[in-house]
C-alpha positions in Angstrom: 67.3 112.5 151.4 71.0 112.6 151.8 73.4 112.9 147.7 76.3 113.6 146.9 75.8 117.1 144.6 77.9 118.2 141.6 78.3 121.5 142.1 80.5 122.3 138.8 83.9 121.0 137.2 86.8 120.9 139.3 85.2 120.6 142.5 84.6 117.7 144.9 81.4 116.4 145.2 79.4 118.1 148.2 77.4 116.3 150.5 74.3 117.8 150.9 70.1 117.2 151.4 68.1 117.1 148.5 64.4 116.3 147.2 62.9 113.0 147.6 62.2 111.9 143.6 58.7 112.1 143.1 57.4 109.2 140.8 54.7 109.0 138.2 52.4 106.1 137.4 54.7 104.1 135.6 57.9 104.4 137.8 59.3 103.0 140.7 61.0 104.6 143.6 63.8 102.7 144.7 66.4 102.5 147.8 69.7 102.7 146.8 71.6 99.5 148.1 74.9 100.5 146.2 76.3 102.7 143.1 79.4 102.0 141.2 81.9 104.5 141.3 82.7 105.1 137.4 85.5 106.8 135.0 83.0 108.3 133.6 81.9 110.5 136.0 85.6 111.7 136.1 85.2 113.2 132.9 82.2 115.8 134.6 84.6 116.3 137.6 88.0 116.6 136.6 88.1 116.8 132.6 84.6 119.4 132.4 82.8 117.2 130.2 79.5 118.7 130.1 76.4 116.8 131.3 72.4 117.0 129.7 71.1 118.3 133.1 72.9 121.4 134.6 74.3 121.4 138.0 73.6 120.8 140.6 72.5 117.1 140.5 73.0 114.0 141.7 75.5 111.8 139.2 75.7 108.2 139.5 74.4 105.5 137.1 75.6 102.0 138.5 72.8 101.3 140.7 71.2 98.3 142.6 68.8 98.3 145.4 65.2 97.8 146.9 61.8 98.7 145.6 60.5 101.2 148.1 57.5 102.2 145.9 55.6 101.2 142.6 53.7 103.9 140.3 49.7 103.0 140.4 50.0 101.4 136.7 52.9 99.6 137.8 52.6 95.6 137.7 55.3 94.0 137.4 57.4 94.7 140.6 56.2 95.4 144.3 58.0 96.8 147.6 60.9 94.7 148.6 61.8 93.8 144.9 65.7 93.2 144.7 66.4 95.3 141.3 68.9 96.4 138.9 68.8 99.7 137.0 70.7 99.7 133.7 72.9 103.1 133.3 70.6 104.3 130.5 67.4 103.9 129.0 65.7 104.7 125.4 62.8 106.3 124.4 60.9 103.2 122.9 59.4 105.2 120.0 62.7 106.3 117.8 63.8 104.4 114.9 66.7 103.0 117.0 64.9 102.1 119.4 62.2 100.6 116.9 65.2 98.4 115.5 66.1 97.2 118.1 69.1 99.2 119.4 67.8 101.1 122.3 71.9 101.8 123.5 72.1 104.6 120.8 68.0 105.9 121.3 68.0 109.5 119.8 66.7 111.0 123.1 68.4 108.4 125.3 68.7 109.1 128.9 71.4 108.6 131.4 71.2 108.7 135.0 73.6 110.9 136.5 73.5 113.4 133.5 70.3 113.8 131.7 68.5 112.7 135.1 69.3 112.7 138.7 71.3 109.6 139.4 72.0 107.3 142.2 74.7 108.8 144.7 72.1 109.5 147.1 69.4 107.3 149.1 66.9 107.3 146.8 66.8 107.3 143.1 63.7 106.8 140.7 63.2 105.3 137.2 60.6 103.8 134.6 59.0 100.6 135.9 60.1 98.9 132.4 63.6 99.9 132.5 64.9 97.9 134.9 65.2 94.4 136.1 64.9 91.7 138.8 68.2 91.3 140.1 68.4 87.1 141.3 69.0 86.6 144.7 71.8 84.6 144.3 73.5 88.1 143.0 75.0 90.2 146.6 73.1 93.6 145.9 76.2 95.4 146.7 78.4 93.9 144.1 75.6 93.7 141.6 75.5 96.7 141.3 78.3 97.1 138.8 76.7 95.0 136.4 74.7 98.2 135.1 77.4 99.1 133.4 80.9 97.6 134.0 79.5 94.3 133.3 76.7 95.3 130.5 78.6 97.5 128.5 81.5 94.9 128.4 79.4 92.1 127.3 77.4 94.3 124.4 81.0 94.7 123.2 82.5 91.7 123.0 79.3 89.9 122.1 77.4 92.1 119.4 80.2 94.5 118.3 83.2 92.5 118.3 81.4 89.4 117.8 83.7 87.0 119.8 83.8 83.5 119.0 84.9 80.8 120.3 88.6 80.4 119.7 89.3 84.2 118.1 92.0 85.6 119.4 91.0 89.2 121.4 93.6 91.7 122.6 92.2 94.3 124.8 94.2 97.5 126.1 93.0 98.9 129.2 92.5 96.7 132.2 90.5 99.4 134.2 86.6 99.0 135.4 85.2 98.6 131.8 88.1 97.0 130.5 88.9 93.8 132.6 85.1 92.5 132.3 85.9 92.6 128.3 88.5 90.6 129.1 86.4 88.3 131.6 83.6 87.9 129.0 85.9 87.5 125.9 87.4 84.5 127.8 84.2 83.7 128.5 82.5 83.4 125.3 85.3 81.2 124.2 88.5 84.2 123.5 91.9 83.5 123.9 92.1 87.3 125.5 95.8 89.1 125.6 95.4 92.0 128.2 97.5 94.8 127.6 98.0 97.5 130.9 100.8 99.2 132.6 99.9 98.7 136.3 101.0 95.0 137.0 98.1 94.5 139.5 95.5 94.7 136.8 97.6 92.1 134.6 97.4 89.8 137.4 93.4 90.6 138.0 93.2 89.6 133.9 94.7 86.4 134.5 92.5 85.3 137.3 89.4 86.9 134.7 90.7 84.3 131.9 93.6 86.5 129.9 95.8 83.6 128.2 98.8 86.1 127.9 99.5 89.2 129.5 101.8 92.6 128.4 103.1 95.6 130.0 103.8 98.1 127.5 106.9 99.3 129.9 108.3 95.9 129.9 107.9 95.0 125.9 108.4 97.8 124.2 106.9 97.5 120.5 103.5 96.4 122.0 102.1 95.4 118.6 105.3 93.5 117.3 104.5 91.2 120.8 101.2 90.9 120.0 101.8 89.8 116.3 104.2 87.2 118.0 102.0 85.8 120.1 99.2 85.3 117.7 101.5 84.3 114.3 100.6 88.0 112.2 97.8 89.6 114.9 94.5 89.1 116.5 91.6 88.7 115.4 90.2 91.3 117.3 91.0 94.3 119.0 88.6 96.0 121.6 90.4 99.6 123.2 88.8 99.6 126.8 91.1 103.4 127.8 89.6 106.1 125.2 93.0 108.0 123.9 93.9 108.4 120.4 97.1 107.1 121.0 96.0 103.2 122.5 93.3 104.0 119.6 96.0 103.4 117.2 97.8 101.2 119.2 95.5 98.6 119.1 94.5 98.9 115.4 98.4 98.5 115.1 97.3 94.6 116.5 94.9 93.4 114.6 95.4 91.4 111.4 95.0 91.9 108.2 90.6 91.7 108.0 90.2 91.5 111.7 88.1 94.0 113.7 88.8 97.2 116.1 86.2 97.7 118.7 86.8 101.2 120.7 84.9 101.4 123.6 86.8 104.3 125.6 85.5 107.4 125.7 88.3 110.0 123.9 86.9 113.9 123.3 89.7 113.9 121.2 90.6 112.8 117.2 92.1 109.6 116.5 93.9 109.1 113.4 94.1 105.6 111.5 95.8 104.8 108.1 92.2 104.9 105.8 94.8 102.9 103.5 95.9 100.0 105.9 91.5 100.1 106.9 90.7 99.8 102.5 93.9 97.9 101.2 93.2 95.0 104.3 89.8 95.0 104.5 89.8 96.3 108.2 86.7 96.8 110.3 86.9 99.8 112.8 83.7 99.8 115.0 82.0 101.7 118.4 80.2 100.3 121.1 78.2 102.0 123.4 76.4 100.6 126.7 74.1 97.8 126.6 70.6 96.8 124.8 67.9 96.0 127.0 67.7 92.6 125.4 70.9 91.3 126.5 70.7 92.2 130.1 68.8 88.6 130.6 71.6 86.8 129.0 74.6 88.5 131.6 71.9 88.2 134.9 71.8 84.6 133.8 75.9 84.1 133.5 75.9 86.2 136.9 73.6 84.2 138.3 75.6 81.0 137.3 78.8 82.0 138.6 80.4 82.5 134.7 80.8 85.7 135.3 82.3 87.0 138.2 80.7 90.2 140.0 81.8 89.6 143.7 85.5 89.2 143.3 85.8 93.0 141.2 84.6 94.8 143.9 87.6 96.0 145.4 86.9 98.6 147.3 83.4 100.1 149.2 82.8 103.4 150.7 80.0 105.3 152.8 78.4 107.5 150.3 80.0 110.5 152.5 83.6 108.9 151.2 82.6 109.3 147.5 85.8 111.9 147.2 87.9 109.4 148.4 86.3 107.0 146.3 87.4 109.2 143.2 90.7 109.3 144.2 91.3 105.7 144.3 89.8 105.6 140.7 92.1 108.7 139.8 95.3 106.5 141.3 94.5 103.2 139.2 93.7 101.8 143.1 90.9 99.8 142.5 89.2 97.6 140.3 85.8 98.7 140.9 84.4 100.3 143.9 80.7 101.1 145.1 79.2 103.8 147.6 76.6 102.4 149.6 74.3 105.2 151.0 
């Protein structure tokens, strides 16, 4: 099959052949119908974050597509199956995993960096991993739901446990961050987005944002924020993953309210551990998506709640996936997908 290769740090993706995945009993082989093109990734190519598997392999872990093949224990999907693959998957024996919270699994893996992932034609995974993806989801623009939808909605609904009429602020209006924004709104939020690219503050208001700020436009960002909401929000969810919007968005919240970081940051962040005893603060991660709730988003997908088609902004031919990366290193698109 044809994949897109990462060769090492640095370097541009190659396009090259390589092996067909060979499945077990309990998998499924499916054909990629389209793979989100995620930050992420970045930090292997441009930033030398290290991944599980060495190089070379296939990265990629926003994929949808068709069942080409089932394992011989495999029951509960068929060829032709529309399906979505989640961007990880847990063990199923660990004490995580036992507990319920499979999206921290102690031997979790991750396509497209402990396993071969889905920038190529074919990619396989564990039969009760994945999901029926409903038809009345496009294929091509479901595909982001594996992660730029799922790790959104674990966030806002089981970390930062938004309720109806809280007020959120979330900084960062990238690929992650402007589906926290359309779920917060969702569930009920009145969601101030915070970005410096206007385009992405005008995507947030379509998504539900009540109130919109450019930090090169306000200046004190959290002084605008504690105007708006009469002393700060409720909650805070930081969608970028630098120390710096880190503190930012702590700066935000009121006195007992609740920071959520969900961007990824190799680096330290440093909080007032006064300000986090003397107030009462609650400073909480969020990673991915349980299993369990993956139901729940198909379902608001499926309804037309949540919006999948109108985020895909851009699409490529997997042999464009460079070009692909450089409208995500530009702040270009919302969310693009290769489609093999």
């Amino acid at each position: 099959m044809k994949a897109a290769l990462f060769i090492g740090p640095h370097q541009p993706l190659k396009m090259d052949v390589w092996p067909d995945p060979a499945i077990g009993d309990e998998d499924v082989l499916v054909k990629v119908s389209a793979c989100g093109v995620c930050h992420t990734d970045l930090h292997y190519i441009d930033h030398g974050t290290p991944t599980f598997k060495k190089p070379p392999l296939v990265l990629g872990h926003e994929p949808s597509g068709i069942v080409a093949e089932c394992g011989s224990r495999v029951e509960t999907f068929k060829k032709g199956d529309r399906v979505l693959l989640p961007s990880v998957y847990g063990c199923g024996r660990c004490f995580f995993c036992r507990t319920g919270r499979e999206n921290i699994c102690e031997q979790m893996v991750m396509f497209g960096n402990n396993v071969d992932g889905a920038y190529a034609e074919f990619i396989k995974a564990p039969a009760k991993d994945i999901f029926h993806l409903p038809a009345e989801i496009p294929l091509e623009e479901g595909a982001i739901i594996a992660d730029a939808l799922s790790t959104p909605y674990h966030a806002v609904r089981n970390r930062a446990e938004v309720k109806a009429g809280d007020t959120v602020v979330v900084l960062g209006c990238g690929g992650v961050g402007i589906n926290v924004v359309q779920i917060a709104a969702a569930v009920g939020g009145s969601v101030i987005a915070i970005d410096k690219i206007p385009q992405k503050l005008e995507w947030a208001k379509k998504l539900g944002a009540s109130a919109t700020l450019n930090p090169d436009e306000v200046g004190d960002v959290a002084k605008a924020v504690r105007k708006l909401t009469a002393g700060g929000a409720d909650i805070a969810i930081e969608a970028i993953g630098n120390p710096k919007t880190i503190d930012l968005a702590f700066q935000c919240v009121r006195t007992g309210g609740r920071l959520v970081i969900v961007g990824y940051s190799a680096e330290n962040a440093t909080l007032f551990a006064s300000r986090v005893m003397y107030r009462e603060m609650e400073i909480r991660g969020s990673l991915g998506c349980r299993p369990v709730d993956y139901p729940k988003l198909l379902e608001l997908v499926r309804l037309g709640k949540v919006k999948v088609k109108e985020l895909v902004t851009h699409k490529f031919p997997l042999e464009d996936i460079n070009t692909a990366f450089d409208y995500l290193r530009r702040g270009e698109s919302l969310r693009s997908v290769v489609i093999p």
